[in-house]
C-alpha positions in Angstrom: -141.3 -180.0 65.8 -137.7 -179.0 66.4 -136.1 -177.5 64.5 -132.0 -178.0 62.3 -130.2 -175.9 64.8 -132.4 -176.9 67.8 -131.2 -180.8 66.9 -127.6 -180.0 66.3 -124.8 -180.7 69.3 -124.6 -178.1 71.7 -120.7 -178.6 71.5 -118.6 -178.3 68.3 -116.5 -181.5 69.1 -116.3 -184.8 66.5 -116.4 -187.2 69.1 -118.8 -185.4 71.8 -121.8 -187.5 70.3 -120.4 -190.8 70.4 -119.3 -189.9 74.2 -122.9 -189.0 74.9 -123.8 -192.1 73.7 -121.5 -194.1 75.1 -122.5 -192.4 78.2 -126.1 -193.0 78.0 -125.6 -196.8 76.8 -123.7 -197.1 80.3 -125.7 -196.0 82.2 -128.7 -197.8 81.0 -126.9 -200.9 81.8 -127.0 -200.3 85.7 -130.8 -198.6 85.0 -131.8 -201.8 83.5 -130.5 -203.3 86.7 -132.9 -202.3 88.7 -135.5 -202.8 86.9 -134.3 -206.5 86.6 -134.5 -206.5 89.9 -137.9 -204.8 90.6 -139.0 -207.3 88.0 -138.1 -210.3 90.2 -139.1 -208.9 93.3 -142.5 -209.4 91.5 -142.1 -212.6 90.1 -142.0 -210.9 86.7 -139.7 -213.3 84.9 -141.1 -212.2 81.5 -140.4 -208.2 81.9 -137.3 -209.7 84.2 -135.9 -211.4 80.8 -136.9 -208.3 78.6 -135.1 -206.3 80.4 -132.0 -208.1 80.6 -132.0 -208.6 76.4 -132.2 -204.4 76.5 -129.1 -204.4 79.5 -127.1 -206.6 77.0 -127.8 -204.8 74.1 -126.7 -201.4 76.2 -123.7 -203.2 76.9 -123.3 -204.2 73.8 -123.5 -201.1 72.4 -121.2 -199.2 75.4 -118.3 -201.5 74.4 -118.7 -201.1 70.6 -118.7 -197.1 71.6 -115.5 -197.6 73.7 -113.6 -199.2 71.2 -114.3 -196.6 68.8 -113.6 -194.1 71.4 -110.3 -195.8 71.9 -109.7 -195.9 67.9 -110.2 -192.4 67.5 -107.9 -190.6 70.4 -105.1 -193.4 69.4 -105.7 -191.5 65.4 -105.8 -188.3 67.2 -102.1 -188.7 68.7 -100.6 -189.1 65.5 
């Protein structure tokens, strides 16, 4: 089990967690992609569907990120 320090961010920044989140969201999107597509090469329409609720949901979750993102370095000008 990992331990406190092993779990905290490697860099000392407020916002570098949400940008490595946003990040990952991001690129899950295109990942999903192709495994939508893999999917229907196999006439998966099931895992095709699933994956496409989970691509949403990254996008989702990358836009939320962005604004927030956005929020943030506008505060940070001030």
């Amino acid at each position: 089990m990992a331990t406190t320090m092993e779990r905290m961010s490697p860099v000392k920044d407020k916002n570098y967690d949400l940008i490595s989140t946003l990040q990952h969201s991001l690129k899950n999107v295109y990942r999903m992609q192709t495994y939508i597509d893999d999917a229907e090469q196999r006439g998966d329409s099931e895992l095709a569907n699933w994956f496409r609720a989970i691509q949403e949901n990254s996008r989702k979750a990358g836009e939320q990120g962005k604004q927030m993102l956005m929020a943030r370095m506008q505060q940070e000008k001030r």
